[in-house]
Every structure is written in C-alpha cells, then in structure tokens.
N, C-alpha and C positions, 0 to 999 in steps of 0.2 A: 833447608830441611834441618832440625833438632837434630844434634848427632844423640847418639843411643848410649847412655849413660850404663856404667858397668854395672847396676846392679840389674834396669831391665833386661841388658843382656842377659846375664843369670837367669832370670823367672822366666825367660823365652827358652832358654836353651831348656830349664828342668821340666816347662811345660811340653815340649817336646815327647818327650817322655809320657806323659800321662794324657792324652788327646781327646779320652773320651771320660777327663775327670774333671770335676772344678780343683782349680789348685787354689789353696789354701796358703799363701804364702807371708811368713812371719815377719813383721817390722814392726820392731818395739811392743809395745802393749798389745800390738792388732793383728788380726789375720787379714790381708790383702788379695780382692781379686782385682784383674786387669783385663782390657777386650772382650771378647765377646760371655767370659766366664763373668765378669762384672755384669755386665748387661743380663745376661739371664738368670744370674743370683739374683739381682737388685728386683726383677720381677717374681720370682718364686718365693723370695722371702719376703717381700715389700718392703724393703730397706734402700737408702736414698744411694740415689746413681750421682756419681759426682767424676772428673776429670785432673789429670794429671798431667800439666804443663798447657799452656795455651794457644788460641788457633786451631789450624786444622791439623798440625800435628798431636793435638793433645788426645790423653789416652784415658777411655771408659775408665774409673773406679771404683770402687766400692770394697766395707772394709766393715767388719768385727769385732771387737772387744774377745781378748785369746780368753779370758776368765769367764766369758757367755757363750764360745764358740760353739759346746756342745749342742746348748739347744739348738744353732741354725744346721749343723752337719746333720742331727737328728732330723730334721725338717724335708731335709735333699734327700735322704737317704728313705725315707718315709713314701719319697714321691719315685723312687726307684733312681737316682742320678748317683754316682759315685764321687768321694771326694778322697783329695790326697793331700795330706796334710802335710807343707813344707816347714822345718824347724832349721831355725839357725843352729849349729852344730859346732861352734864355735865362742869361747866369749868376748863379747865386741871392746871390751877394752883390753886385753891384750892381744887385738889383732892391726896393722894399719891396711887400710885400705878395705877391699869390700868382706864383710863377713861370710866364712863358707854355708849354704844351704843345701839338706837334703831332704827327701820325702822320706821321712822316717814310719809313715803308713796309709796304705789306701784303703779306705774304708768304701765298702762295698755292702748292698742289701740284703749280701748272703753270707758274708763278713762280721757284719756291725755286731760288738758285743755286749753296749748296755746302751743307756739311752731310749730317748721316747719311739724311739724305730721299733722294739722290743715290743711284744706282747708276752703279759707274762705265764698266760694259760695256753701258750701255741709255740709249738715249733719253730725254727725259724732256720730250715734248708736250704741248702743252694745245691743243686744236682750236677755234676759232670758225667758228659756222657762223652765216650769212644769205642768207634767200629772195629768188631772184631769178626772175619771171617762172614759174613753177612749178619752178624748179630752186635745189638748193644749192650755195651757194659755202662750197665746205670750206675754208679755211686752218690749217695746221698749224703751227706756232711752234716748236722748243727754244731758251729763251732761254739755254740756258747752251752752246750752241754758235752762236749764232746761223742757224741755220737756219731758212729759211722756203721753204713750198712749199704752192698752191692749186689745186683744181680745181673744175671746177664741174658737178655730177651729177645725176642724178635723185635720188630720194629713199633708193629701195635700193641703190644705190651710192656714196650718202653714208655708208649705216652700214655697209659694206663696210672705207670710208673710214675712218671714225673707229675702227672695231673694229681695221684695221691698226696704226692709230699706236698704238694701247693707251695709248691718253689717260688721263692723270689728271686732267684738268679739261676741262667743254667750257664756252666763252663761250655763252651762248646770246642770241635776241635774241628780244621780244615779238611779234616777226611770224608767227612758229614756229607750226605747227598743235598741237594737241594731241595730234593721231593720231600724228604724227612725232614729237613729243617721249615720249610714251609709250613706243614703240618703240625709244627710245634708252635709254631709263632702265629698260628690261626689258634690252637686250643688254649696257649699259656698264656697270661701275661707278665710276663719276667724281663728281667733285667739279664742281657744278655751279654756274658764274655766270653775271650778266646785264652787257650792253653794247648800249645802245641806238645811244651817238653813234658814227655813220657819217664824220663830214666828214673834210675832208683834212686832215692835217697834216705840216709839214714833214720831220718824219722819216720819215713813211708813206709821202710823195711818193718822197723815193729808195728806200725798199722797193720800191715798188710801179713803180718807172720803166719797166721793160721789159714790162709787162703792155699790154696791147692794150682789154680788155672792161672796160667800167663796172663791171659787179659785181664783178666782182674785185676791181677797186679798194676797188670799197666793202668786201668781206668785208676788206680789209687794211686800212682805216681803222680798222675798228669793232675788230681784235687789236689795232693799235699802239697807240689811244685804250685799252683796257683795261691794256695792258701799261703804261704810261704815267701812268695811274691808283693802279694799282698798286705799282710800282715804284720809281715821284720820281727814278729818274737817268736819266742818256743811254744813249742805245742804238746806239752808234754801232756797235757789232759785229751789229750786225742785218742779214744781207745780201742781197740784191736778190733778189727773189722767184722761186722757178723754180714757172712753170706748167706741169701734166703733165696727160695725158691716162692714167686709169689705164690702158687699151688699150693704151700705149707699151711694158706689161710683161705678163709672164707672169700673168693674171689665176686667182687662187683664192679662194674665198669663205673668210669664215670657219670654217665646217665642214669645209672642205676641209684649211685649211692645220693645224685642229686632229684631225684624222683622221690626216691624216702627219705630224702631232708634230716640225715642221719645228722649231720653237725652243725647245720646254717639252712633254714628255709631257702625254697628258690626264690621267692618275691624278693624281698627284703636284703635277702644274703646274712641274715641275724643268729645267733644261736636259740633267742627267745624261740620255742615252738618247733624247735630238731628234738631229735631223741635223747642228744647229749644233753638238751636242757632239764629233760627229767633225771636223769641218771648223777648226771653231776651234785654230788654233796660231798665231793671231797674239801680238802682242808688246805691243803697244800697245792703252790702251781705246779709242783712236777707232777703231784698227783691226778692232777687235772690233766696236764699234758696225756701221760702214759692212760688214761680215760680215754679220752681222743685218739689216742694210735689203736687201742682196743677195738674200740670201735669201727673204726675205718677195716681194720683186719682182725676181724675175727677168727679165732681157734679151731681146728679141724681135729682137734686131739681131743678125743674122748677123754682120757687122765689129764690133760691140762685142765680140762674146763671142770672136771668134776673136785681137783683140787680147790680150784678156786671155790667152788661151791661149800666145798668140806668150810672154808673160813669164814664166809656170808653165811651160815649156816647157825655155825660158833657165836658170829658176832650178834646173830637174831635173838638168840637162846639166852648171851651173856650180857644182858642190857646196859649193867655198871659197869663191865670194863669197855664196851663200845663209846661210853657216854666218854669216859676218863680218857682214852684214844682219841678221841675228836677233840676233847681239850686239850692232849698233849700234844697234838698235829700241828694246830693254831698257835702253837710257841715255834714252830720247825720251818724257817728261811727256805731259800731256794738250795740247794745243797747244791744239785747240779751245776748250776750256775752261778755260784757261790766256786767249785771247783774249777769250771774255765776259765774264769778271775782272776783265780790266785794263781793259774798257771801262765795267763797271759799278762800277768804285773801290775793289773788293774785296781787290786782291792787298796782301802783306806783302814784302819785302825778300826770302824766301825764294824766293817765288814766280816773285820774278825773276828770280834764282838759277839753279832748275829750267828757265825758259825760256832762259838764257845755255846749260844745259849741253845741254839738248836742241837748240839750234840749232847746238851746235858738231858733234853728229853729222851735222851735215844732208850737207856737203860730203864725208863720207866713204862715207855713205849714195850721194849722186848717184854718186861715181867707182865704186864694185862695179856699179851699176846699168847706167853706162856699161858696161864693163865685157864685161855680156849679150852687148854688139852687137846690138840689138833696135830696131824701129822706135818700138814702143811705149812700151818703156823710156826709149829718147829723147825723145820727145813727152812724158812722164811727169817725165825731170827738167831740161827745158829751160826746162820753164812751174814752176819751183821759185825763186822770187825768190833772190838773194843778200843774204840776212839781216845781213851782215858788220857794219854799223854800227847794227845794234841788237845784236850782239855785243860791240862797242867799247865802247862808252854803259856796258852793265851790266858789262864787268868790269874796268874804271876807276872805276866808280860803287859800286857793292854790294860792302858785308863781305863776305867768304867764311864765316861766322862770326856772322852779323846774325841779332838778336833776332829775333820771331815779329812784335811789336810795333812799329809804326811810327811811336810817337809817344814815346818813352823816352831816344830816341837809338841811338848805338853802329850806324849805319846804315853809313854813308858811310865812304868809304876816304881814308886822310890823301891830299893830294896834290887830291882833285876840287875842292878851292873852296876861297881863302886865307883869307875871312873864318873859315869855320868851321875850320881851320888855327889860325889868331890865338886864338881860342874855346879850340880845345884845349891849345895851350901855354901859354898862363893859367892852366888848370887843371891842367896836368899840374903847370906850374912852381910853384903856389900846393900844392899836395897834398906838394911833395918839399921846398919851406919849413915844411908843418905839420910834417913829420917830422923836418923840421930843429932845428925848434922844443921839440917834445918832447927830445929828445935834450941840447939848450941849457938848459930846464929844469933838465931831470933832476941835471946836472950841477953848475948856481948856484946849487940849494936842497939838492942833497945827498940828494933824495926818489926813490928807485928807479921805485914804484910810482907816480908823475905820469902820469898820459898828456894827451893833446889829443886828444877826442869830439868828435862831430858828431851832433846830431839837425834832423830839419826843424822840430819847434818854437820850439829856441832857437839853431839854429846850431852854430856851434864854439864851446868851452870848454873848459878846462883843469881836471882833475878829478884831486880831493887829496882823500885818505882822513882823515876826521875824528882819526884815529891821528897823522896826519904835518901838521897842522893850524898847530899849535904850532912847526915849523920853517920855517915859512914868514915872512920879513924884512914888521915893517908898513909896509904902503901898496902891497908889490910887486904885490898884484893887485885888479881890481878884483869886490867877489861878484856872480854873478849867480843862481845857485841854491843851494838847501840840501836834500840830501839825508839818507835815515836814516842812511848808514853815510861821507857823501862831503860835499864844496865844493864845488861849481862856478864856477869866475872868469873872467875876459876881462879882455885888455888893451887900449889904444886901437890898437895895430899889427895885434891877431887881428880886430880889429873892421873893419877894412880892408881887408884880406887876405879875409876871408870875404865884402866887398862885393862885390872882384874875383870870385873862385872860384863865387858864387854866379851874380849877374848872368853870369858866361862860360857856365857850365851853363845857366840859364833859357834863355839866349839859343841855344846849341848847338844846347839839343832841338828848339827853334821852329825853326829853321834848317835840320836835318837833316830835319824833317817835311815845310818847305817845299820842300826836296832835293828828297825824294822823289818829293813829287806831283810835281815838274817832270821826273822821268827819267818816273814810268810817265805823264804825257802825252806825251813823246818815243816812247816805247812805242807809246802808243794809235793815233798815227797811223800805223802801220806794222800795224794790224789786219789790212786787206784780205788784204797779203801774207803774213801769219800763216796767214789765215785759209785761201790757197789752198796754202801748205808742208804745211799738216796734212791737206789733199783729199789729197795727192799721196802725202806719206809713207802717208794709211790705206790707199790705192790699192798700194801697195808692198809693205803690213803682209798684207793678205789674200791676193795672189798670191803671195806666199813662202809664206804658211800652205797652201793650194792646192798647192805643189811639197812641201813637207813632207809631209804625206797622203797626198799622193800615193805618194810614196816608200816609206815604211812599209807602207803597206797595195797596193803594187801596183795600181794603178788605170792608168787609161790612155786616150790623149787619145782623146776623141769627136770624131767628122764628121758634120756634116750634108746630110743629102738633097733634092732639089729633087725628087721623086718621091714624097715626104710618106711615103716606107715607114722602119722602123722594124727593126732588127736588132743583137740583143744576144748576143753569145756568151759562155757561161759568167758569166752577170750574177748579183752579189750585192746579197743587201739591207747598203749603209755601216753600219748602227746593228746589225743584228743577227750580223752576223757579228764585230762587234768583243766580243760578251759568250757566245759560246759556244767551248769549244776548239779550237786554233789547227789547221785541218785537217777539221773536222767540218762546215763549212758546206758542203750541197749545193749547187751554181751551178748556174743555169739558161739556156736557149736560151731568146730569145722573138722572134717574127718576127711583123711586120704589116706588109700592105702595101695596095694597092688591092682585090686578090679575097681580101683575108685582114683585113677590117679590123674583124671586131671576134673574138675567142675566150670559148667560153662553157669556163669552167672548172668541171667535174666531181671530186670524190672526197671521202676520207674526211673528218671534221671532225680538224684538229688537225693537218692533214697539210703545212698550207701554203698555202691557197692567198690568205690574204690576204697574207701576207710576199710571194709571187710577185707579187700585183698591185701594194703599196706599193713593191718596187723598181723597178720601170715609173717610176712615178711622180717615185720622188723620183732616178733616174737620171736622170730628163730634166730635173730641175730643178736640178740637178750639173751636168750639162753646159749648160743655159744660165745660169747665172752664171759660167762660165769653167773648173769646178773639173775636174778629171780625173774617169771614174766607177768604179765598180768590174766591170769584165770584163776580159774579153779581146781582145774589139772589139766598137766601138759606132760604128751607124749611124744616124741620130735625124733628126726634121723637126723645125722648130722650132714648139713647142706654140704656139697663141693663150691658151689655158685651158686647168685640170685642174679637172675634178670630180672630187668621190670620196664615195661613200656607205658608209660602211664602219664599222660598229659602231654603237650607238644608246643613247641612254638617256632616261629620259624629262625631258622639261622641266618640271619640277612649277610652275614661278614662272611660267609662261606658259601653266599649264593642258593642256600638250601631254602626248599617251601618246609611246611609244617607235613605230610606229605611225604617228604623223600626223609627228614629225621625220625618217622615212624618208622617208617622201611627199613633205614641204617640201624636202626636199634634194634627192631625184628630182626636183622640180617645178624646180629653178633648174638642171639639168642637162640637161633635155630643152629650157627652154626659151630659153638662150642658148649652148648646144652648139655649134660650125660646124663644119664637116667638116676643122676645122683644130685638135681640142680633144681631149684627153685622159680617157677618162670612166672610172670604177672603180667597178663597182656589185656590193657582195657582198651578195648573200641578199636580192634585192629580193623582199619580199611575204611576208617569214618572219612578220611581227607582226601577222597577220591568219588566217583560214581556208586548209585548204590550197587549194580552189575558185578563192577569189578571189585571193589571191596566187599562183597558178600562173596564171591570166587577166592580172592588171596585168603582172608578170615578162615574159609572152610580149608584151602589147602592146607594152611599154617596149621588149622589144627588137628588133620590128618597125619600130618605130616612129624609135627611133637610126638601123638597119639603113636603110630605106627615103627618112626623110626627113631624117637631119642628116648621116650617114657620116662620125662620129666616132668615130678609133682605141678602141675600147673593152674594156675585161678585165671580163667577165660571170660572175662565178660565183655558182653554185646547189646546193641540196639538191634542187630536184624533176630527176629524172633522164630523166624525160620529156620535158623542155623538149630533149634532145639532138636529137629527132625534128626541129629548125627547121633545121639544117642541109644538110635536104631540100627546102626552104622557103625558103631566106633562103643565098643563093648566098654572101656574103659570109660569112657565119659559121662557122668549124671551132673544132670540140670537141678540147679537153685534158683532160687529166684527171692528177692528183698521184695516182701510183702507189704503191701498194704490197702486202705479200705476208702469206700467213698460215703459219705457222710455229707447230704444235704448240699448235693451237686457240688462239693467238693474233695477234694483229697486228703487222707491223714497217711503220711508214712510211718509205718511202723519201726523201721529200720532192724526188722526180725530176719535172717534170712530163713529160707526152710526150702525143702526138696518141692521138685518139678520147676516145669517153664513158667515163665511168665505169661500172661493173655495178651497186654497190651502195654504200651510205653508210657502213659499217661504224659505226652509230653506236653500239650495243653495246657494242663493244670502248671505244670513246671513254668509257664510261659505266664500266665495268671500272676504267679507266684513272684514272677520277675515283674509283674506291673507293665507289663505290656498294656497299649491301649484298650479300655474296652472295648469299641466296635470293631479291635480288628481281634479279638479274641472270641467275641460273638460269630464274627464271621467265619472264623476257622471250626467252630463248632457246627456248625450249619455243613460247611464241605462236610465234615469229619460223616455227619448224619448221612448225610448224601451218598457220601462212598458205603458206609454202612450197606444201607438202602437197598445198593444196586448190588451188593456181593449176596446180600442175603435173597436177594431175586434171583441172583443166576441158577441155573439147574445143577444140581449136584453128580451126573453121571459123571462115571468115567470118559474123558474125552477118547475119540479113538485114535489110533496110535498110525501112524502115515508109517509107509511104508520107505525105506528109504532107496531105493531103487523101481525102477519101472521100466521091462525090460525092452515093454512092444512102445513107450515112447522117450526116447534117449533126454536125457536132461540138460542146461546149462548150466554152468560153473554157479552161478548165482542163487540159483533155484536148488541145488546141490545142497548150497552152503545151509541155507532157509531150513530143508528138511532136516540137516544133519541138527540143526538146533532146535525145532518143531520135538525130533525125538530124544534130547537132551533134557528138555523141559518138564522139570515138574512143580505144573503148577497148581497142587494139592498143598504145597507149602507157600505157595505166592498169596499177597493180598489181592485183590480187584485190581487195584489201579497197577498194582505190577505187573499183571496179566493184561491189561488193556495197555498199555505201555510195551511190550512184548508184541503184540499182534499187530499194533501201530510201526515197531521198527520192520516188522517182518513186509505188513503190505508196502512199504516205502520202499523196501529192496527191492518187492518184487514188480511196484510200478516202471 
C-alpha cells in the first residue's frame, strides 16, 4: 500500500470538515478535486477525470484553472451543490515542508454573491427556520442585497412562507419535526442545510436591534451564525431586520398565486405571459426585483397604495419628465448589489466606476421627481441622502480606464497620493532612459538591430544578434545570457536603473492595492445610505413602469369602496388582451356588492369564463400594488385574501389525484375565507361523480353564501345548480353568452345576467377535431335524449310518504324513500332521472 503523502493527509483532514461540499483545493495555478468530489465534478461539469499515483491505490482527479474557477463554482452552485474553496494561506517559498491550507469560504446557493448563479431581476434567498413554542420563526436573508425580513407562523403559514421567497436554500435546525420537515421537501426544492448555534453575536445584535420577541432573535442568530460560517467576511451591509406579519398584505397561497400566473406561467414556468410580464417597464434590476416582491405581496393600506397612485398619476400627466426618468434609470447599476459587494470585498476598480456613474444620476433623477409636485414624490426624494462625497472620493480616485484587476496596478489617478506619483515618475523616467539607451547603443556600436529587453526572470538586457557579435568593442559589455540566434549583456548603469524601475513597480502595485482597499472602506461606510438611495430609486423605477402601462394599454386609476362592493366597467384580462389582435378583446362588466356577493357563472366551455374570473382577480391585485387596471372604471374594496381554484393537475410526488388537489385547495378557501376575501372557484366537483360533485358544489356554495360572505366568482358545468338563486338571496346567475349560426357555434365571450340553457359541449368537442362520426354520433344521442325528455309528462310527481305505519319498513327501503323525497327532479335532465330510478330499482331488487 502507497503510504499517504503529507499534503493528501491535509485535503482529507479539511475535507473532513465540509462533507456535504466539493472541496476546491489549491495547488499552484489550479483548484483540485480528489475522490469521490473529483468523480462527480468531472460529471457535472464535463471536465476530464484523471488519477493520481498508480494502480489500485491511485486516486480520482480532476482540476481547474484558479483564474476560470468562477465560472465552474457558478455552475455547481446553479445546480444547487455547495462548494468550499481551499486557499493556501501561506507563502510557499518561505515555508519548508507542506504549505498551510484553509477554507477561506463556502459558497452556498443562498450564499453565492455574483456570478452566473445570480439572476439579476430575482431575489436570491435562503430561509432559516426555528421552532418556537409550537410556532415557526421564518427568517429570510438575500445576502447580496442585504435584506432581511422575519416572521413568526404557524406551521402552514411557514410553508406559505418559504414557498413565497422561492428559496434556494433553507437553514434548518434539529429541533424541526419530521412531519414539518417532510412537507417542506415535498413543496420546495432547495438546497438544504443545518445551523444548530442560536447565540448572539455582535453582528446579529444590530440585525436584530429593532426586533421585540426572543425568537426572533433567536431565528436571527442562528442565519447570522450560518452566514458567518459560511462566508469568513463582514457583513456590514446586512440590514436591520424588518418584522412582518404576513396579514400586513394581500394574502395568496401558493396555488393561488400559481393559478393566476402572477410571475411565471404554470406550463412553461417563464415570466413571458404572467402578470409581471406586462407590468414590468422598469429600467433598473432592483427596480424589477422590488416589482416582483410587489406583486407577490400586495398592499392592504389604503394610503399606501393611494400614495403610490398619487406618482403613476404625476408620471401620466408629466410625459418629459417620465421620458428623462427612464433615461436617467438606464445609466443606474445595481446599487443594491453594488453595496453587498463593497461590503463583502468583492468589488474591482470598475465597480466603483459603475457606483460613481450611477450616483451621478441620482440629483437629476430627484430634480424631474421634484418636478411631479407630488407629496409622495417628495417624501420619496427627500429621504434620498446626498451621495456627493462618495462621488468626489471615486472620481479623483479611479481610472476611468482601470483594469478588472485590483492587484496589477494601473488603478489610481495621477494626482490622488504623491508617494505613488514619486513611484510613477521613476518608472516612467527609467522606461524613456532605456529607450534612450537603446538609441545610444545603437549608435556607439554601429548595430541597427541592438535593442534593450526586459523579462521577469533576468530583468533588462541588451540583446545582440550572434551575426553583430563580432562588432561589438572588448569589455564594452558585460554577458549575461547566451542564446541560439542572440547575446545577452548588461552593464553596471542597466543594473541600477532596473533596481530603480523595478523596486518603483513592486512598490506601486502594493501601493495602489493598498489605495484601493482604503477608498472602498471609504465607500463601505456610506452602505446604509447606499442602501436606502436604491429603496428609493426602485420605488421610482416601478411607478414610472406603472405610468408606462399604463399609457400604452389604457388602463385607468382605481378607487376604493368603503361599502366593500365591487364595480368594473368594461374590465379586461392585462395578459390576455396583450396576445390577441389589437381590438378583438371582449370587455366585460362585473358588479358585486352586498345582495350580489357572489355570481354563479354558466355557459359554454371555451367561452371564457375562467379569463372573466382571473380578471377579477388579478384587477384587484393591480390596483392594490398602486398600478392603474385595465377598464374604464374601477371600483374595488380592498381584498384581505384571494383564493382561486382554477385548473388542476395531479400531484403524483405526494400521491394526490387531480381530485383531492381540488379539495385541498377548496379546503384552505372555505376555511380562512372572511367576508373580506376574494374566492374563484371553477368547476368545483368536476373530478368526481356527477351526484357527488353537484352535492360538495352546492354545499360549498351554501356554505361561502351563508357563513363567510366572501366576494366569490362560482362557475360550473352542472346547470342545475342555477336553481340556488332561489335559495341563496345573495347569488345571481351569469352566463358567457353565445349564438348558433348554421349548425354551429359562435362565442361571444359577452358575459350578461341569468343561467345558461345548455353547455354546448359538442361544438367544443367539434372544435377540438374530434372524429367526425364519432361527433355525428354524439349528436344523434344528444337528439335522443332531447326526444324522450320532451315526451315525458310534465305533472308534479307525487311525493311518497316516508313512513308507513300499518306496513313497517326495511333499512333498505327506508333509505330509497328518504332519497325518493330528497329528490328534485324538476332541476334534473332525463338521463339524470332515468339514472336515479335505475340506482333506486337496483337497491330495491
């Protein structure tokens, strides 16, 4: 057996350590994996698997280039893997024996702070969650904007929670039930770690300063302690934690907000063809980001939202300064992230660059804003710091022109610091002596082709072609190399001259690296107010995008009602009217109020009626985030919650039919509904019997009706159910109309008051290109059943008595009459009644 050599000792003992990372471990130019980290890098990256030492002792390898590593860490990290990058920590030539190695950081999915892992129009969260008293303290993190935000929930409001932020990693802690944790790893897919240590630490403490409740605290110790673990640097852009109550916002479950396709269609999972895709005209990614958290959480503050409105308003009215705003935006970096950067050591000479130029828009951005005449606008760039002297700093400080590289030189502007001044005219002055030099040669020896080289192994020398050898005076030089075709000499003046030039260089690059770090600490302390110019300008970026959209598409400003009624005229669906021709979209009326508060929707399939109910929906969630909606006029309450049950598929990974996710969803709709809540429920009880789903249907809507009296759009196929109308005072029936035209169908996609007649599902079936004779054929029944209904006698049938004294009953025959007198089948079709009387003779044979 190979004895085990002291450096894989090393990389075994630090792998140790990080078990559930690829280790990244440094030798020379390369990053090196070994075992089984080799073998499954060399597969995710498709980079070549090779061995180290021979036979069956020899060991998996594979290995990186450190100056390209970024891109494969970004790669691993992309696919959810964590990696921990080992750095020799030592320098190898004044060390003997093996050089010391440490993980200097582990980069993780909820971690990573640039790189291709990064979207730059999305958050990028990692959640930790800890048990407090039977409840979860959620804390959510993006470290590369520094945001933090906690709350603390019950269980199914944690994975509400988590499923909002669309986490790529959650902390988790060994407190954690099984059952909970189960449940999370059935909804999320995240990259999973642990964080036991809770205590405080200095940094956590100002996180966490404003917070009131112990666990809170504690859920913020137990992220900072991970982040801090992880990561090996300061966090000083990490800022002071806001605690929410998700109640504070427009509450939607995750099937809801994936029903109305609020950020990402369900098919595809794309933004093309979500709501965000219309709304979004901002200019900036933070401005896009904070778009998106809008969205997802909408406003329940009446003065919040009308604020916002007050500025989409301004921005409608003031057309040049919205124009000049949009162009001043498009000069404005990531500010956010621009600040996590410079607080985590990350940035380059460029980067400061990008923050110089984007702060120089700031003051022309406030003056249009100004401008408005708006209160909010005011308040918006009042609390906008003046940046001015971290403008000064960087463009007295930074090339215009500066490397990528921050340790090379060529950073610093002549004029910021006179040593490094000194530094440079040394070397400019010693570079226009070597050429003076050359020239001086060229001239005393009479040799055209002489020059004066420079390499970093032997320095400057003077280099004479073996040809021109012979014309050189003995003793003039002294040799210092011997080439195939060439001389190489040095005299004792270049030997001193390159002492200068050299040492100023050494000395320069150290100097301007030191530069550096000492302007972006200058920088760093001026985070906070970074951090609140970029709240303001996203705030800026989104309401211009709002008056954009507005404008285009004609929308127009919503009001709200203190009588909780509901009135839209001529309402469009934002997403669907954007992808069909310009004029072909039907608008609709819809009206709810106290005696009208919920609508059962009737008519054919294909006709419309879920696009009618999703515009309800996602109108109202336009107008509370500020945005204008699409009608003619809109009167709106402001929702507490939307439900919506609308389409289905099955859950095969959690065992569910299409069926019991109807139910589930119905079940979180009936049971935190308030009479202040938005509910959308199409085709409740289609994925069962028709018996039983026309039963659960008419409960469920007794049941909203009678005990939650929430705004609700009810549509159905069973046409029977219209008959509740009679029943249920608040309910009136609509129905998407339309006409038949030459043994065909035209949908009108108009809705208007009463029931529907019939489902036209035939035509629908036509429409799909079903076979002809089997759609022939279906006509023919269809005639058939007609036929026989319109035969039957129209009396009242007469009503059985349900007891019979002088002849005692059986259980069975019991059961028959108790349904015989349940039975109304003045609202049944034919075959549902011949169907009925078939199950009843079968009982009673």
């Amino acid at each position: 057996m190979t004895k085990e050599t002291p450096m894989m000792k090393q990389y075994k003992e630090i792998k140790a350590q990080y078990t559930d990372a690829f280790l990244f471990f440094r030798l020379g130019d390369f990053y090196e994996l070994f075992f089984e980290d080799a073998i499954n890098a060399a597969r995710e990256l498709e980079i070549t698997l090779t061995k180290r030492g021979k036979g069956e002792d020899a060991t998996p390898m594979c290995g990186v280039p450190h100056h390209s590593a970024s891109n494969y860490i970004s790669q691993l990290i992309e696919k959810g893997y964590k990696v921990a990058i080992c750095e020799q920590t030592e320098d190898p030539a004044m060390v003997k024996g093996i050089v010391k190695r440490e993980v200097v950081q582990l980069i993780t999915p909820g971690t990573v702070m640039e790189g291709g892992a990064l979207t730059e129009k999305q958050n990028n969260y990692f959640v930790s969650l800890t048990e407090a008293d039977g409840q979860i303290v959620v804390v959510a993190v993006d470290m590369t904007t520094g945001e933090v935000r906690v709350t603390k929930v019950n269980e199914t409001d944690a994975l509400n929670e988590i499923s909002s932020y669309r986490a790529r990693e959650i902390v988790l802690a060994s407190e954690l039930s099984e059952a909970f944790l189960q449940q999370i790893k059935e909804r999320v897919s995240a990259t999973f770690s642990i964080e036991e240590n809770e205590t405080a630490l200095e940094e956590a403490e100002t996180v966490a300063s404003s917070l009131q409740d112990d666990a809170c605290k504690r859920g913020i110790y137990r992220a900072i302690h991970y982040v801090k673990r992880t990561t090996k640097r300061a966090l000083d852009h990490l800022q002071e934690a806001t605690y929410y109550e998700p109640r504070q916002f427009l509450l939607m479950d995750v099937h809801s907000k994936r029903n109305l396709e609020l950020v990402e269609t369900v098919r595809e999972k794309k933004k093309a063809g979500s709501l965000l895709s219309v709304l979004d005209k901002t200019e900036t990614s933070m401005g896009a980001r904070l778009l998106k958290q809008w969205i997802e959480r909408p406003a329940i503050s009446v003065q919040e939202i009308k604020d916002r409105q007050e500025l989409v308003s301004a921005f409608i009215d003031g057309f040049f300064e919205r124009v000049e705003v949009r162009e001043l935006l498009r000069g404005v970096y990531d500010l956010e992230r621009l600040s996590g950067r410079i607080s985590f050591g990350n940035v380059n000479g460029r980067d400061l660059l990008q923050l110089k130029n984007s702060l120089l828009q700031v003051p022309k951005i406030v003056e249009n804003v100004r401008a408005l005449n708006t209160s909010f606008g005011e308040k918006l760039v009042q609390s906008m710091e003046d940046m001015s002297p971290v403008v000064a700093l960087l463009e007295e400080s930074i090339k215009e022109d500066c490397p990528i590289s921050i340790t090379e030189g060529d950073l610093i502007k002549d004029g910021y610091n006179s040593t490094l001044d000194d530094y440079r005219h040394v070397m400019q002055n010693g570079k226009s002596w070597i050429a003076e030099l050359e020239q001086k040669e060229r001239q005393e020896t009479g040799i055209k082709t002489l020059k004066v080289g420079f390499n970093k192994v032997f320095g400057y020398y003077i280099e004479v072609t073996k040809a021109n050898v012979r014309l050189l005076p003995e003793g003039r030089y002294e040799r210092k190399q011997t080439l195939t075709n060439a001389e190489r000499y040095v005299t004792p003046e270049l030997k001193e001259r390159e002492v200068l030039i050299l040492e100023a260089e050494e000395k320069s690059e150290k100097l301007e690296h030191t530069l550096f770090l000492e302007i972006r600490e200058q920088v760093k302390s001026y985070i906070q107010q970074l951090q609140l110019v970029a709240k303001r300008i996203s705030t800026i970026d989104c309401l211009q995008s709002f008056a954009e959209v507005a404008e285009q598409h004609n929308y127009v400003e919503p009001t709200f009602t203190e009588d909780r009624s509901l009135q839209l005229k001529e309402s469009r669906h934002p997403v669907v009217e954007q992808v069909i021709d310009a004029g072909d979209y039907v608008a609709n009326d819809i009206e709810l109020r106290d005696d009208r508060q919920m609508l059962l929707i009737t008519g054919p399939n294909m006709a419309g009626k879920s696009t009618y109910m999703r515009q309800v929906a996602l109108t109202s969630i336009m107008a509370q985030i500020g945005s204008f909606v699409p009608a003619t006029e809109a009167r709106l309450p402001i929702f507490d919650q939307i439900f919506t049950r609308i389409g289905a598929a099955d859950d095969l990974a959690s065992g569910q039919s299409t069926f019991m996710v109807e139910m589930l969803e119905t079940k979180q709709a009936v049971l935190h509904a308030t009479d202040r809540s938005l509910l959308l429920l199409d085709e409740i009880g289609r994925g069962t019997s028709t018996y039983d789903g026309m039963a659960l249907a008419q409960a469920i809507m007794e049941y909203i009706h009678d005990e939650i009296g929430a705004k609700t759009l009810f549509s159905t196929h069973y046409h029977e159910l219209t008959a509740l109308s009679e029943t249920l005072p608040k309910l009136w029936n609509v129905h998407v109309s339309a006409k038949e035209e030459n043994d065909s169908i035209v949908f009108l996609h108009k809705v208007v008051e009463g029931a529907a007649d019939r489902s036209y599902g035939i035509y629908v079936a036509e429409l799909a290109e079903l076979p002809y004779g089997l759609i022939t054929r279906a006509k023919s029944i269809l005639q058939t059943l007609e036929s026989e209904r319109d035969r039957e006698p129209q009396a009242e049938p007469e009503q059985l008595t349900l007891f019979a004294l002088e002849d005692p009953m059986t259980k069975t025959k019991q059961e028959v009459l108790d349904e015989v007198s349940k039975a109304n089948i003045l609202t049944m079709t034919p075959l549902q009644v011949m169907e009925l009387v078939d199950k009843w003779q079968r009982k009673l044979s």
